[in-house]
N, C-alpha and C positions, 0 to 999 in steps of 0.2 A: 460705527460698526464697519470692518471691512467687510471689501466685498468677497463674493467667492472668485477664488481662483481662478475657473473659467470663463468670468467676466472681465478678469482683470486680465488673462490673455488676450482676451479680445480686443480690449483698447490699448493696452500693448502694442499690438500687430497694427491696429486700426490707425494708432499716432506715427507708429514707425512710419506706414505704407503712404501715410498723408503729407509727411514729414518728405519725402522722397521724390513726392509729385503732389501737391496742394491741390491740383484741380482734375486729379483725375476718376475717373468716372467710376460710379458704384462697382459695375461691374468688372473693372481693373481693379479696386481697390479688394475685392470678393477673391480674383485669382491672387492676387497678392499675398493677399491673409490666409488664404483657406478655406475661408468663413463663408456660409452662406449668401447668395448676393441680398435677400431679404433682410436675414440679420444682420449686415454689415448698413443696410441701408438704414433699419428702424434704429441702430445703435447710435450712428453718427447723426442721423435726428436729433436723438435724445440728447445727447451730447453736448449739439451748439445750441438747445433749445433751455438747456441747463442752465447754462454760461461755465459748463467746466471746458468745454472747448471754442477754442475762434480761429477761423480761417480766413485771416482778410489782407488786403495789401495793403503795407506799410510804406511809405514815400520817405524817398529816400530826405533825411534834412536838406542838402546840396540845392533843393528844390523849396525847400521854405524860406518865409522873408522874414523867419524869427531865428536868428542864431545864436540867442541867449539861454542858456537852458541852466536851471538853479532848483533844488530842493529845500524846500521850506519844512521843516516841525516846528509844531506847532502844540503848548499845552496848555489846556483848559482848565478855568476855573467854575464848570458846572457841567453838566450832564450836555453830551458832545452833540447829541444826535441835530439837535437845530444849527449848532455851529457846522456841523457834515452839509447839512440843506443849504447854508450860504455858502459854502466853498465850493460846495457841487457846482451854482453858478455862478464862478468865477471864469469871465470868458478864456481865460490867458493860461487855465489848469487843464491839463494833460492827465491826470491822476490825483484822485483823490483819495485817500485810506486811512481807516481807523485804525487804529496800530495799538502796539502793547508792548511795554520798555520803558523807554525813558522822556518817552512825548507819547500825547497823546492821539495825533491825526501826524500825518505827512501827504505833500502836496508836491508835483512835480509842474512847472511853467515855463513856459515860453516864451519870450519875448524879445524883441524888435534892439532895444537897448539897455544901456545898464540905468540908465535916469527912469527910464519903465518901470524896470525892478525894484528901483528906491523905490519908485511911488506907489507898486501892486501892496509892497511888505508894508510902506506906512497905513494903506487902505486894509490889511489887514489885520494889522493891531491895533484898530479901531473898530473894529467887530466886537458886540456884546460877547464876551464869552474867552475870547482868545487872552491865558496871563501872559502869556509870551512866545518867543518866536524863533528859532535858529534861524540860518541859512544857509547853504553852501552853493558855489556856481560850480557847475561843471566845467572842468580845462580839457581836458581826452577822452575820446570814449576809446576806450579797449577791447572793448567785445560790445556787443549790441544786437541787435536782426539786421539792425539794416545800417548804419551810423557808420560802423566801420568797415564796410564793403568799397570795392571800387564801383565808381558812377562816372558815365560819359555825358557830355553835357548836350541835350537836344533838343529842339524846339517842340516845347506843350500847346497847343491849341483849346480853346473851352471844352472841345469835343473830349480832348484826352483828360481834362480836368473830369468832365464828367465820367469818365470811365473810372479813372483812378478813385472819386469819391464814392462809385458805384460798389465798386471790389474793395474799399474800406469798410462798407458793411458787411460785404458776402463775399468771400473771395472765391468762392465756387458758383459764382451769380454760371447761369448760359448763356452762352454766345446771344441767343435770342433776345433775353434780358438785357444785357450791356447794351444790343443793339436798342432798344427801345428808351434805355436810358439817357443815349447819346443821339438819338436821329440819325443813328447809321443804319447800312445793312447789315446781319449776324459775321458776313468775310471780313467787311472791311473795320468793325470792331473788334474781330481778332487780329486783325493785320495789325491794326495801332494798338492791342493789349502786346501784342509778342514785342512789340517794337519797343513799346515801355519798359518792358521787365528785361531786356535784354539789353538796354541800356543801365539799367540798373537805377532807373527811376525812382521805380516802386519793385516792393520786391512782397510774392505772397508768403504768410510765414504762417505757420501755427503754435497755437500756444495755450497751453493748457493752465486754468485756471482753479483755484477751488470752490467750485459754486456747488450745485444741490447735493452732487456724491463723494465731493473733499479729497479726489484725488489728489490732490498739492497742496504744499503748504506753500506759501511766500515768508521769506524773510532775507530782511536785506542786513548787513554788515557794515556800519561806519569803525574804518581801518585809519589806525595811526601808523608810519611806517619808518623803517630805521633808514631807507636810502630809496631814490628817485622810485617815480612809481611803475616803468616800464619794466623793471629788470624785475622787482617786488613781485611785482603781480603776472609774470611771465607765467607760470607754473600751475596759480591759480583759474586763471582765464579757462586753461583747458581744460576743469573739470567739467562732466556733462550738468551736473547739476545748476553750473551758474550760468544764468543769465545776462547780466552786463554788469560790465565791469566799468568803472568811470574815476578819473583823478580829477579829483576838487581843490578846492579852494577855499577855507574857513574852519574846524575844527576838526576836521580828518581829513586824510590825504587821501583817502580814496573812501569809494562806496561801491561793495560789490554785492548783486541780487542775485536771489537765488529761487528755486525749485525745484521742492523734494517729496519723496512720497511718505508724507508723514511728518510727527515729531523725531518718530528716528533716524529716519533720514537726513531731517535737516542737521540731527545735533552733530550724527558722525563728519559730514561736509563741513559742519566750522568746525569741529576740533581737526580737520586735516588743514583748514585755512587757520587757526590760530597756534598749529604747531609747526607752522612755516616761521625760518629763523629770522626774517625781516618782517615779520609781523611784528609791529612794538604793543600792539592794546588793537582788542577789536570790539565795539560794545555793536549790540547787537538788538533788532524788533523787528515782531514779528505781524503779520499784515491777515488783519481779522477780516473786518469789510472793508472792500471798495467800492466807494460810491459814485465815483465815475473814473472809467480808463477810456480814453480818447482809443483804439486799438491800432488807428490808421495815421496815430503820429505817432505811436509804442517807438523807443530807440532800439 
């Protein structure tokens, strides 16, 4: 059912304004929108209490000790929902999703080296359930939140460890909070958050999900392409709807995600990426449940 239109201006306003400044305060976010500071407050409640909204900070890769990143589909020979429950705890998965297309779940992972990855994908075509398995590794990211940003390189402390895993749950956590989290003062937890994000550590990002009120849809894009994948996908990167762009490695040359508001939304966004001239074949799933998103290692 959609919503009404005056709710849908308000989260509208309410992403733009969040979008612009992630951490800032009800009552800026109130002058910003227009909106009542009440109802700007009980909205965005509701929102990340949904799971159609998250506010948290993402770190940057440059700072992880896993810089293998590969997408696995995966399809099943029986009813998925138990195969979901083991893959959820797979320590190494970043994302996990029931999909609809031409596999049945897709799995996003990280790891350390490519001998890992041999051995993650043989441990999981040994799982009751799984008849078999694609892969593809990630070569570039092209777009992302945070993956293709510039990063300066600075020394982390536990203390900033803890901060950054803090603001991976909540990225609007309070100075007061961070400080309790980390054994600082409220100043000096903002001194070392600005210090972070201004290095380009971690970076706080929002992003809107389709949980209880289905604002978005997700669906991702594996792209076959006529020539190199920078020039290809130059065009595409910039539409608002997508969200990362990536060239692979294994049976498409790229994978580009996206989000849209709706079925209609998403169809019009691929038929402008499949009536791009170096598009050669785009097959396409679309992302029903996710059973776990890592959000504070999100690309």
């Amino acid at each position: 059912m959609p919503m009404p239109d005056s709710q849908a201006r308000l989260d509208e306003a309410l992403v733009a304004a969040l979008r612009d400044e992630p951490r800032a305060t009800v009552l800026a976010l109130a002058r910003r929108t227009g909106f009542p500071r009440a109802v700007i407050a009980a909205r965005l409640r509701q929102l990340q209490e949904s799971g159609d909204l998250h506010v948290v900070a993402a770190r940057h890769p440059a700072y992880d000790d896993r810089p293998v990143i590969a997408a696995i589909a995966i399809t099943a020979d029986s009813p998925i929902d138990p195969l979901l429950e083991r893959l959820r705890a797979v320590e190494e998965a970043v994302l996990v999703s029931a999909v609809i297309g031409a596999f049945d779940i897709t799995m996003e992972v990280r790891l350390r080296t490519h001998d890992e990855l041999a051995r993650l994908t043989a441990r999981i075509r040994a799982i009751p359930g799984v008849a078999s398995l694609s892969t593809l590794l990630y070569a570039r990211v092209l777009k992302s939140y945070v993956h293709h940003l510039p990063v300066q390189r600075i020394e982390l402390d536990e203390r900033d460890g803890r901060l950054i895993r803090a603001l991976g749950r909540d990225g609007r956590m309070s100075w007061q909070e961070l400080a309790v989290e980390a054994g600082l003062s409220p100043s000096a937890a903002r001194t070392r958050v600005h210090r972070i994000l201004d290095a380009g550590a971690a970076r706080i990002v929002v992003m809107e999900r389709g949980g209880r009120f289905g604002r978005v849809l997700g669906v991702t894009a594996g792209l076959n392409l006529a020539e190199e994948a920078d020039a290809a996908l130059q065009g595409i990167r910039e539409a608002p709807e997508v969200e990362f762009v990536v060239s692979t490695i294994g049976r498409f040359d790229a994978i580009v995600h996206l989000k849209a508001r709706g079925a209609e939304g998403a169809h019009a966004c691929l038929e402008r990426i499949r009536a791009h001239p170096r598009i050669a074949r785009a097959e396409t799933w679309t992302h029903l449940v996710p059973v776990k998103e890592q959000f504070s290692e999100i690309l």
